[in-house]
MITI-528281 format. One record per residue (C-alpha): y, z, x; residue in three letters. Coordinates in pm, whole numbers, padded with zeros to 5 digits, always signed. Layout:
% residues N
YZXALA ...
END
This chain:
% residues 687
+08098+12071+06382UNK +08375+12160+06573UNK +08692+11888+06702UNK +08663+11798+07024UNK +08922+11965+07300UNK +09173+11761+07332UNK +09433+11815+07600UNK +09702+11591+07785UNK +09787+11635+08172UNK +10077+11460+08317UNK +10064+11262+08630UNK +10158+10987+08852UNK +10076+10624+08912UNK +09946+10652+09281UNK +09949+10261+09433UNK +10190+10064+09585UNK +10402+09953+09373UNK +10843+10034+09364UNK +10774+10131+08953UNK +10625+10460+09056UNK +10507+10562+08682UNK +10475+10906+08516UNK +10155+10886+08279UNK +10019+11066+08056UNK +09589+11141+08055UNK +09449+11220+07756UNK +09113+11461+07814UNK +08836+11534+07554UNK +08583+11771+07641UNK +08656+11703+07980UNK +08602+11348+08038UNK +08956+11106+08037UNK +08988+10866+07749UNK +09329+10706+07775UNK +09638+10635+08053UNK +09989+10584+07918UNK +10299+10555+08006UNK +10517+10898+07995UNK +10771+10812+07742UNK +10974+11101+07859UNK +11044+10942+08214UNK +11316+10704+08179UNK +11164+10506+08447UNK +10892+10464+08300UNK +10931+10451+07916UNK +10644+10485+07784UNK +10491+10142+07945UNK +10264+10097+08191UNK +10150+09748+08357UNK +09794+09623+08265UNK +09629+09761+08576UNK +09696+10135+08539UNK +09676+10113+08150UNK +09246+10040+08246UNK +09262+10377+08508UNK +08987+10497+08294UNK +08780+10175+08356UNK +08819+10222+08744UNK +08724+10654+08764UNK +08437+10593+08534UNK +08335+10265+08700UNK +07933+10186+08680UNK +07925+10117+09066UNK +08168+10367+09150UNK +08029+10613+09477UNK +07978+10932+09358UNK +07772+11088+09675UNK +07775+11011+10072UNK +07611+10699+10178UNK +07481+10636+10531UNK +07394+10294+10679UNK +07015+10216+10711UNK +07092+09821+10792UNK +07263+09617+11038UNK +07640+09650+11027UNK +07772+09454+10686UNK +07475+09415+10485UNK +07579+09667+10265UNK +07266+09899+10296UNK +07277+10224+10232UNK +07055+10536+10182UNK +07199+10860+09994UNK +07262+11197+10212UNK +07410+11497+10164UNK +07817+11587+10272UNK +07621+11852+10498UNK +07440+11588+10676UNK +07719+11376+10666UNK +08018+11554+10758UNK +07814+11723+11086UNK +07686+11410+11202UNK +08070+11268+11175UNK +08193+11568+11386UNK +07929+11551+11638UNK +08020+11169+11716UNK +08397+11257+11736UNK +08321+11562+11952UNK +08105+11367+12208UNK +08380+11095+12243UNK +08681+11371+12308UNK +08504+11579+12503UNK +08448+11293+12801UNK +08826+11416+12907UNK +09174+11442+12830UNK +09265+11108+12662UNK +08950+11041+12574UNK +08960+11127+12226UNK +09201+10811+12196UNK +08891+10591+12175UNK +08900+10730+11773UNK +09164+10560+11583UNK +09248+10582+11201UNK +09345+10335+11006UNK +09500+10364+10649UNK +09757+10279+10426UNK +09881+10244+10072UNK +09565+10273+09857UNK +09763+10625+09760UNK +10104+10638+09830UNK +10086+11030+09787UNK +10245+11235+10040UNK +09913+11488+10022UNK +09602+11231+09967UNK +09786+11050+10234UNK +09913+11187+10550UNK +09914+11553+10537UNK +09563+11726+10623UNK +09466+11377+10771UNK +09772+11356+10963UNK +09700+11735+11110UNK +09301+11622+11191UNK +09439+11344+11417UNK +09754+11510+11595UNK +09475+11774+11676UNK +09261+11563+11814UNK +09483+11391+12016UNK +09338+11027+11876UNK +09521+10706+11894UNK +09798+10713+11643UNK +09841+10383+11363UNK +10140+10210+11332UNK +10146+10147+10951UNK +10340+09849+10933UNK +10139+09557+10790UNK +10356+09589+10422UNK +10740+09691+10454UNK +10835+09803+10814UNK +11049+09407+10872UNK +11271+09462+10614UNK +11299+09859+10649UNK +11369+09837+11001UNK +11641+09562+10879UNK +11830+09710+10609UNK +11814+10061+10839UNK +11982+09878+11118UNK +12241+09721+10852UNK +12285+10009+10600UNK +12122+10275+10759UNK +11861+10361+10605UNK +11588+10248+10330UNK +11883+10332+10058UNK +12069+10092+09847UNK +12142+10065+09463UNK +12019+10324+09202UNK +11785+10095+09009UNK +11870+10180+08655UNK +12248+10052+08718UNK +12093+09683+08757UNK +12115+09667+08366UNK +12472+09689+08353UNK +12519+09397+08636UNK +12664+09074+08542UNK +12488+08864+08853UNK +12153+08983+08934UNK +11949+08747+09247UNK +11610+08858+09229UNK +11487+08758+09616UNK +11174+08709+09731UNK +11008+08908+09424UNK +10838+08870+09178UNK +10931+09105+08944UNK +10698+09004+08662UNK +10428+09084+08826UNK +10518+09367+09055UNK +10823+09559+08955UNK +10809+09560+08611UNK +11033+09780+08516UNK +11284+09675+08721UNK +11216+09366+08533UNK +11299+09557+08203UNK +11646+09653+08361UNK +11678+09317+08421UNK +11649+09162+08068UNK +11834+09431+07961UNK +12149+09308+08178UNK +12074+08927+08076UNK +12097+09033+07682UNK +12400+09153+07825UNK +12500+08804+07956UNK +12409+08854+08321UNK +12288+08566+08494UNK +11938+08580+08665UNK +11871+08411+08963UNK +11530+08409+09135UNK +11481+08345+09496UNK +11140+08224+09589UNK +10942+07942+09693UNK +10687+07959+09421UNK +10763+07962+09084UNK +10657+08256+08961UNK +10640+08427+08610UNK +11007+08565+08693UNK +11127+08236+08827UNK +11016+08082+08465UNK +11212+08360+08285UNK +11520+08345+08535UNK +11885+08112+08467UNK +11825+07954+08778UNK +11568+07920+09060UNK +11567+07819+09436UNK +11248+07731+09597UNK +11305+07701+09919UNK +11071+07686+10213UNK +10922+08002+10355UNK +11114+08179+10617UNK +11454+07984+10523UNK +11618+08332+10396UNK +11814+08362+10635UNK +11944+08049+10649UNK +12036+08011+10319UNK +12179+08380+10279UNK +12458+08209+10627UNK +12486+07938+10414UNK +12602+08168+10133UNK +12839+08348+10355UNK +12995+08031+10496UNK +13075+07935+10107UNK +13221+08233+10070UNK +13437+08230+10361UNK +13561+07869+10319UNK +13633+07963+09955UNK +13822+08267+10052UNK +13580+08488+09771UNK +13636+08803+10059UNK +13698+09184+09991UNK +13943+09148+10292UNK +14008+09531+10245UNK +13640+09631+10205UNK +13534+09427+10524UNK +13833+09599+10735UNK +13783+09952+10630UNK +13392+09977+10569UNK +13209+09719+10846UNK +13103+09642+11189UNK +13128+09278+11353UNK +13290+09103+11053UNK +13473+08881+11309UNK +13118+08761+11481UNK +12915+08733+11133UNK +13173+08491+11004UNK +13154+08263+11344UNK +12786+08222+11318UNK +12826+08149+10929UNK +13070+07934+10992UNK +12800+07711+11156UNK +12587+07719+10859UNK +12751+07441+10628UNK +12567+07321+10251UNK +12410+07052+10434UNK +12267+07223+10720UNK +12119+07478+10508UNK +11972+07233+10259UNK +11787+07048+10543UNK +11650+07339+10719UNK +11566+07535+10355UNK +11441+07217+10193UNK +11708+07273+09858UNK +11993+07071+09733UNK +12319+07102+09917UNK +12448+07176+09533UNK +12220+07486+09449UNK +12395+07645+09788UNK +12720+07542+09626UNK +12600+07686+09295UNK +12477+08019+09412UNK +12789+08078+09613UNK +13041+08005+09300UNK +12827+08244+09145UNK +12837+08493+09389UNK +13222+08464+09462UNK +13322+08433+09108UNK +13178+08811+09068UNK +13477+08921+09272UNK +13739+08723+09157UNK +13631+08846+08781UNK +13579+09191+08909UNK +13217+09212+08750UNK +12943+09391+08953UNK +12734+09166+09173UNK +12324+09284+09238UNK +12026+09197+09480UNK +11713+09276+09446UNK +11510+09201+09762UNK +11115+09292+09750UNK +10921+09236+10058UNK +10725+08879+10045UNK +10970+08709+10223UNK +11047+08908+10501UNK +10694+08858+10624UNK +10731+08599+10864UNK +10886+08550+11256UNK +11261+08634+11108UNK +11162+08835+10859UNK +11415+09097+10965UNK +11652+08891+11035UNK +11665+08741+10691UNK +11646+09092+10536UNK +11975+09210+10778UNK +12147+08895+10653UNK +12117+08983+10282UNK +12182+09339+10311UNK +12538+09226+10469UNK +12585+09028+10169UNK +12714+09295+09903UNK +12966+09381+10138UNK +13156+09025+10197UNK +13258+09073+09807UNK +13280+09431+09809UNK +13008+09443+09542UNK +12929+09848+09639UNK +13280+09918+09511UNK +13049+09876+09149UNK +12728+10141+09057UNK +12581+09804+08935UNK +12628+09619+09241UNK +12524+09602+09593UNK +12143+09525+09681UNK +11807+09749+09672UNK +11522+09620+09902UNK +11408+10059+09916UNK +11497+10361+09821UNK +11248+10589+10017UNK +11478+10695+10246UNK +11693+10885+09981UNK +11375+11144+09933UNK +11428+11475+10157UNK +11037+11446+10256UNK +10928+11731+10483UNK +10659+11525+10677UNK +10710+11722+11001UNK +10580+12010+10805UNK +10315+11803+10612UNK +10149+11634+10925UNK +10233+11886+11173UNK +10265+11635+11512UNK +10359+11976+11691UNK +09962+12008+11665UNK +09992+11714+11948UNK +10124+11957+12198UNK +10315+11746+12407UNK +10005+11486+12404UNK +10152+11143+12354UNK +09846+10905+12229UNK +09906+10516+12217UNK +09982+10362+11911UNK +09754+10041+11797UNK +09931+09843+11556UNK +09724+09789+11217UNK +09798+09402+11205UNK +09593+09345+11518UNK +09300+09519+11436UNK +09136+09236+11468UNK +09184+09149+11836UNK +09213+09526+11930UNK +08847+09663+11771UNK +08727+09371+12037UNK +08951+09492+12343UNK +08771+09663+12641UNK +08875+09933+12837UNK +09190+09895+13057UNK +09498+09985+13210UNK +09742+09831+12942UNK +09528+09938+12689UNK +09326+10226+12721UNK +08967+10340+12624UNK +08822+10106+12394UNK +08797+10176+12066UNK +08468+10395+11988UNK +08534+10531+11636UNK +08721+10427+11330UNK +08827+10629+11045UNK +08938+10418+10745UNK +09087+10633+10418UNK +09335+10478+10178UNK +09265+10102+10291UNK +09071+09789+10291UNK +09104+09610+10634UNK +08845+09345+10598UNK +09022+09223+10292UNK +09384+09289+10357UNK +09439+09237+10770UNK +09567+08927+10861UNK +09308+08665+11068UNK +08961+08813+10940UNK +08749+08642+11119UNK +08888+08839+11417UNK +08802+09181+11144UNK +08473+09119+11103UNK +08375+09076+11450UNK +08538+09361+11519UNK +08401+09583+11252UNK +08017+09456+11326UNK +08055+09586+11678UNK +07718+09755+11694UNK +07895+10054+11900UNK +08163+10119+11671UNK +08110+10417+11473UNK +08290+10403+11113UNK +08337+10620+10867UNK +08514+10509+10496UNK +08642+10726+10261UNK +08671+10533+09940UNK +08557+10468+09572UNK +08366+10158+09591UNK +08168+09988+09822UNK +08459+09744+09930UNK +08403+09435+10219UNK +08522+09705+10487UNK +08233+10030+10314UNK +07970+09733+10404UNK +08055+09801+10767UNK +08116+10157+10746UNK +07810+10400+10907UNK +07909+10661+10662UNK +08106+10627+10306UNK +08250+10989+10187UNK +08309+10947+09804UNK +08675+11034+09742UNK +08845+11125+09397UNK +09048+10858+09240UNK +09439+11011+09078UNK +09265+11158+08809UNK +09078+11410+08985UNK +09307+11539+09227UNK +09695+11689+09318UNK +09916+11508+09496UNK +10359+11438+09514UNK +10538+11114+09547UNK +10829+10978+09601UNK +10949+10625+09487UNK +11079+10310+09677UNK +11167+10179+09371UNK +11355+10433+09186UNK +11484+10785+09276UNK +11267+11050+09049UNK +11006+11268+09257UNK +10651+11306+09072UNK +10409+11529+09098UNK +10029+11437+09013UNK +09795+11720+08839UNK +09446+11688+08816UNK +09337+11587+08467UNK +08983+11621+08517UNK +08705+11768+08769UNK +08606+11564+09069UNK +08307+11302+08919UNK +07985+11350+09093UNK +07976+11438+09487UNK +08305+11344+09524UNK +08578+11545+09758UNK +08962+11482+09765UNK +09104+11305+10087UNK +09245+11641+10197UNK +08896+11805+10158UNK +08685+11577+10341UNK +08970+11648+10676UNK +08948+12026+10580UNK +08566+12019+10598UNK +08551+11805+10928UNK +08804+11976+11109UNK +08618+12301+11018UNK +08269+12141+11218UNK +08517+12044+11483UNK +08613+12407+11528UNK +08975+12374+11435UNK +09114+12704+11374UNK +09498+12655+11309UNK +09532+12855+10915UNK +09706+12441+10866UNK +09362+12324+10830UNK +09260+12570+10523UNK +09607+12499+10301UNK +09531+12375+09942UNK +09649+12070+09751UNK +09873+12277+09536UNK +10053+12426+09831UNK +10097+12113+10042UNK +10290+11970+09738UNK +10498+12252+09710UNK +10562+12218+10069UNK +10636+11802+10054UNK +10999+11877+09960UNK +11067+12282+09999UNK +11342+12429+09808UNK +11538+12058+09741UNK +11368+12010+09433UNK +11221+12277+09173UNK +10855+12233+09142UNK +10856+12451+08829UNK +11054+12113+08664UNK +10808+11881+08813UNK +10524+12132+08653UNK +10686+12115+08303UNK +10804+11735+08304UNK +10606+11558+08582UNK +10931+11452+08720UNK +11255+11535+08855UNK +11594+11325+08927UNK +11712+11336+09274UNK +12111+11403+09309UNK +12265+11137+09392UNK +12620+10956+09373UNK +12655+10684+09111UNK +12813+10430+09376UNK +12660+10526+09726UNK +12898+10318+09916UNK +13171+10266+09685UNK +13386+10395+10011UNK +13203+10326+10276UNK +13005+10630+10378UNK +12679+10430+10496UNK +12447+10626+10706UNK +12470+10449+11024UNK +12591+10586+11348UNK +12967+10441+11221UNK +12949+10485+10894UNK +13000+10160+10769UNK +12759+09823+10677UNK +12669+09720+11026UNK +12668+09353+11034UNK +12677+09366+11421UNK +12401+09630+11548UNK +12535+09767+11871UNK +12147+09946+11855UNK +11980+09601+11888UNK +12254+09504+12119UNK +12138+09800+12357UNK +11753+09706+12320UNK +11843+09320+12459UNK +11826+09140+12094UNK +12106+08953+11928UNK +12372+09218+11701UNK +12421+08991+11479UNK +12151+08833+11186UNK +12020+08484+11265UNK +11783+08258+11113UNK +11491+08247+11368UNK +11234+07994+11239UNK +10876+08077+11151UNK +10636+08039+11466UNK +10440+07783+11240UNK +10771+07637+11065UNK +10698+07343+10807UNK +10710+06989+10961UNK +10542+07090+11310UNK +10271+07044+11261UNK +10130+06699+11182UNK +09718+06877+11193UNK +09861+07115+10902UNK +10136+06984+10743UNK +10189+07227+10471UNK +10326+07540+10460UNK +10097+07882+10252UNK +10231+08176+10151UNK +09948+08427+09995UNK +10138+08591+09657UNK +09934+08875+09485UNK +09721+08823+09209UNK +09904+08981+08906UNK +09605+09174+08757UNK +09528+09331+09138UNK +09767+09552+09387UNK +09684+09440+09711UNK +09267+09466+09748UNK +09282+09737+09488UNK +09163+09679+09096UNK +08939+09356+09213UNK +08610+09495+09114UNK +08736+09623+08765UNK +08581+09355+08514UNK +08827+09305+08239UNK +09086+09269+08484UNK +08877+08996+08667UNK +08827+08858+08369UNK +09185+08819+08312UNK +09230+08691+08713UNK +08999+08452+08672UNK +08870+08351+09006UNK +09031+08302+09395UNK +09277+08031+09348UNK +09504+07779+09534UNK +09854+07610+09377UNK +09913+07334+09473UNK +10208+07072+09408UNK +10068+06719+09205UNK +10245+06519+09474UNK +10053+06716+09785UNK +09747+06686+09545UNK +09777+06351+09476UNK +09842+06231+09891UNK +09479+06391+09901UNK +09335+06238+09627UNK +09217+06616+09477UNK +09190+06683+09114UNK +09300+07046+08925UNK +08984+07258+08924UNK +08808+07125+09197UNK +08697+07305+09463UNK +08884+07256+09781UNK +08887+07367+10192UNK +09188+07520+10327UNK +09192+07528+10748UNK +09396+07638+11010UNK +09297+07635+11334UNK +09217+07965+11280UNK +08935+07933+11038UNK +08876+07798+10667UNK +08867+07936+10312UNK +08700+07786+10009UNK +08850+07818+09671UNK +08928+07625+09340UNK +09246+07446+09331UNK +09461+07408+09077UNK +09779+07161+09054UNK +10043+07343+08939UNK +10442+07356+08914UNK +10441+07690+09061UNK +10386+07564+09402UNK +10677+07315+09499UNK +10581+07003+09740UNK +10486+07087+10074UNK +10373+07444+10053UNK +10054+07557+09879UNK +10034+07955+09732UNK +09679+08112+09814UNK +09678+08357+09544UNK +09536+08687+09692UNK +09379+08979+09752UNK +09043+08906+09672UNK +08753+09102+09812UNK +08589+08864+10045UNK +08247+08921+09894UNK +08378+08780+09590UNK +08499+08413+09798UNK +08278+08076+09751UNK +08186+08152+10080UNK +08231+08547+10120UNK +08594+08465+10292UNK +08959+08495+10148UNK +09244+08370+10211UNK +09288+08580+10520UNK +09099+08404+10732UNK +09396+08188+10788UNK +09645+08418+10840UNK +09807+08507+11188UNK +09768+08863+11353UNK +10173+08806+11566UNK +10433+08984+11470UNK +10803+09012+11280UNK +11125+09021+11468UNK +11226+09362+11382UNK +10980+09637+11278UNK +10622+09497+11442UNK +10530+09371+11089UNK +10288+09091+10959UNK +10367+08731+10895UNK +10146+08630+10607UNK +10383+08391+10461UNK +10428+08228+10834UNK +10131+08014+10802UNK +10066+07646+10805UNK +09728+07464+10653UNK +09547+07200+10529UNK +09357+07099+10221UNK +09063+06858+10174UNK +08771+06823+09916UNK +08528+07114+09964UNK 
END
């Protein structure tokens, strides 16, 4: 009997996460039997986190949809009879023709709404992107994950740009803030423990303990949407201490004079009432800070994106990206701070998503964190036609929007017409009126770039599409083909579009042979100034936000439910992702459930204890937004007075087919029109 074929394709971890692996698929006879880390990309090494390592499990899934579904019960019952992509795809285009042909704007009554669930630049916005801007529908503004703090550190730095993440090994301070890195940057985390064998001290920044926090020197839990506050309170230690890079703040920033007056009014004390610490860990953290200047040892931050979702979530962010520069840190490669690095990647997206195809059309732009009260807005002046279709591709709204309550009634709106392009029947493919079966990063092509490091990787298909299924970029060529688009954009292939993603600034014959390619970039970015804001230096005063009527300089602004306002809901939740799921993603793969467990709440034994609840019973958390049932568990990871409502859990999965979303708030960040998940208040009783 002859061996089996064996091959290996290269190819690239696809979800949201700053890691960005290369892997490695092994193939026999055509079917994929193993995902490992490329050992080959440095980034990677060879390792990949627990999720991806099961990718197999998830494309070969028993309840994966492998053909088009269409609804034959009422909206959200999950009933569904089998058609073809003919039938499907012209009944799609027939709907969406009807609603733009009623006039000029009319075809904004269809809005899309997706995400992250690929972070590819083609199985993302490229052929999608083109569909829309041709139709002339309402445009998404994708903000409900990072747009707080990248609107921040742009404002401050100029840009999503920072540190080159493999010089974090060699730093002898490293505050890891508002991430945790355990569980979602993992080999960062490697980088890490690399600099602490090298003595580095590790400081986490976070008010629940997390894995990282347990494996960290030191760690301050303060309260949720304190950042700021405590990152003023750093500065004022540092300016009363005289730990300054006089000559790095006079040559290289903006509005040193007015930062240090409002830090100034942010003494040890006032920052440990408002951030619920000890006066001495400000003290502590400062010293530390300082001393990395006065020793001349490189000084590093790395911010991730939990704590910037709340009222001042920009704010915060702008006040710890003007931190580096107080001790001159950038003068080191391994110092400075990285919240992104997505803005160092010469994308073309004008060419990918083509809004020339808009011709001078300028739709309005719904913003995906109020889905919720927007799917149930009529007609009007302010707002325009409501909305009559919905086109949902790389997302899970009904699980991931904040307030779902508000999601659901929106999505069981008899007269919206939905249509979900995904790989399982998720809470939001109950609603749907059609699901098209799309391939999972096994089965297709597709680029990326990184926010986490600064390697592009390209994505090759390792096997043949499973079943029906059709690529993200087919299912747009097919239906803008029954829409009777004509522009040759429309017919492009996969291939192409990632040779386009980045024209002649990188060689896609490397990325063919290795799967990845280093970006060019200096080894100290700002070692001399050079930032890439309108004055070229750190910006601690924006004369930008000056111009639009907002403050120049970063301030704490307190959370719109702030802890201690309350007396109804006297405790403060932040929702923290599951380690063994990204975002709604990996839920309905078993092992990895098995591993989760089930939807959980951390509590503190002295909160548990005022409420007379026990670990493992089953509790009620309310707002007066809505409630959530779960098991609770006392725990250490959750400090007194806030509770951590461990998420994303499908909803069908809940005691009560609910998760913790249903007490989250649909307002909005400061800066960038973001979420504020973490800006939450609640209470807990027996359930």
């Amino acid at each position: 009997m002859a061996a089996a074929l064996t091959t290996t394709v290269l190819g690239a971890c696809p979800h949201d996460c700053p890691d960005t692996c290369s892997f490695v698929t092994t193939v026999q006879e055509g079917v994929a039997v193993k995902v490992q880390g490329n050992p080959a990309h440095p980034q990677t090494d060879g390792a990949l986190c627990t999720k991806v390592s099961r990718y197999t499990e998830r494309t070969y899934h028993p309840k994966r949809i492998l053909q088009p579904l269409q609804r034959n019960g009422p909206k959200g019952s999950g009933q569904f009879r089998p058609v073809s992509w003919n039938v499907a795809l012209g009944d799609i285009a027939a709907r969406l023709q009807a609603i733009a042909a009623r006039g000029a704007d009319a075809a904004q009554a269809i809005l899309p709404y997706s995400y992250a669930g690929t972070m590819g630049l083609v199985q993302g916005e490229s052929i999608a992107a083109r569909f829309f801007n041709q139709l002339g529908a309402s445009q998404l503004d994708r903000t409900i994950c990072s747009s707080a703090g990248g609107e921040a550190v742009a404002l401050t730095l100029g840009g999503k740009v920072g540190m080159r993440v493999e010089y974090f090994a060699e730093s002898k301070l490293i505050l890891i803030w508002g991430s945790n890195s355990i569980g979602s940057n993992l080999h960062f985390w490697r980088l890490a423990q690399e600099a602490k064998r090298r003595g580095a001290k590790l400081i986490c920044i976070d008010p629940q303990r997390s894995e990282t926090a347990d494996k960290c020197h030191e760690h301050i839990a303060l309260l949720p949407g304190t950042d700021a506050a405590l990152a003023l309170g750093l500065m004022h230690e540092l300016i009363q201490n005289d730990w300054l890079d006089h000559d790095y703040l006079e040559r290289y920033s903006v509005g040193w004079e007015g930062l240090r007056e409002r830090a100034l009014c942010w003494p040890p004390e006032r920052v440990a009432e408002v951030c619920g610490i000890a006066a001495q860990q400000l003290r502590d953290l400062s010293h530390d800070y300082g001393q990395c200047l006065v020793n001349g040892h490189p000084a590093a931050i790395r911010v991730n994106y939990g704590m910037q979702r709340v009222r001042g979530g920009g704010n915060a962010v702008r006040a710890i990206a003007c931190l580096p520069a107080l001790i001159g840190a950038w003068r080191h490669r391994a110092g400075g701070v990285l919240l992104s690095s997505s803005a160092s990647f010469p994308v073309q997206r004008a060419a990918l998503e083509r809004p020339d195809l808009l011709a001078g059309r300028q739709p309005r732009t719904v913003n995906m964190n109020t889905i919720g009260d927007d799917l149930l807005r009529s007609t009007s002046a302010e707002f325009g036609p409501a909305i009559e279709a919905l086109l949902v591709y790389n997302s899970n709204p009904l699980a991931v929007a904040p307030d779902s309550s508000r999601v659901v009634q929106g999505f069981s709106r008899e007269d919206l017409f939905t249509v979900v392009l995904e790989h399982f029947q998720t809470d939001t493919a109950d609603y749907a009126d059609y699901i098209l079966p799309a391939t999972t990063q096994l089965e297709h092509w597709d680029v990326h770039l990184s926010y986490g490091h600064t390697d592009v990787l390209l994505n090759r298909p390792a096997i043949a599409p499973v079943g029906q299924t059709k690529t993200n970029t087919q299912i747009f060529r097919e239906l803008s083909q029954r829409m009777g688009f004509t522009d040759p954009c429309f017919a492009q292939d996969d291939e192409s579009l990632c040779r386009m993603a980045y024209g002649d600034a990188i060689d896609f014959n490397e990325l063919l042979q290795k799967g990845f390619a280093t970006l060019k970039l200096p080894e100290a970015p700002f070692a001399n100034g050079g930032f890439p804001t309108p004055s070229g230096k750190c910006e601690f005063f924006s004369a930008r936000l000056a111009a639009q009527g907002k403050d120049g300089l970063p301030d704490h602004i307190p959370n719109y439910e702030a802890f201690g306002s309350s007396a109804q809901f006297p405790l403060a939740m932040i929702s923290p992702p599951a380690r063994n799921f990204l975002n709604s993603t990996f839920v309905n793969v078993q092992s990895l459930r098995d591993i989760e467990g089930e939807p959980l709440l951390e509590m503190n034994a002295v909160d548990a204890t005022m409420r007379g609840l026990a670990s493992g019973s089953v509790v009620r958390v309310f707002n007066a937004r809505g409630d959530y049932r779960c098991r609770m568990e006392v725990s250490t990871r959750a400090r007194p007075g806030v509770v951590n409502g461990m998420g994303i859990w499908w909803r069908k999965l809940g005691l009560d087919g609910k998760n913790v979303n249903q007490l989250t708030s649909q307002k909005l960040t400061d800066l960038g029109r973001a979420p504020t998940f973490y800006d939450c208040l609640v209470e807990v009783e027996a359930g």
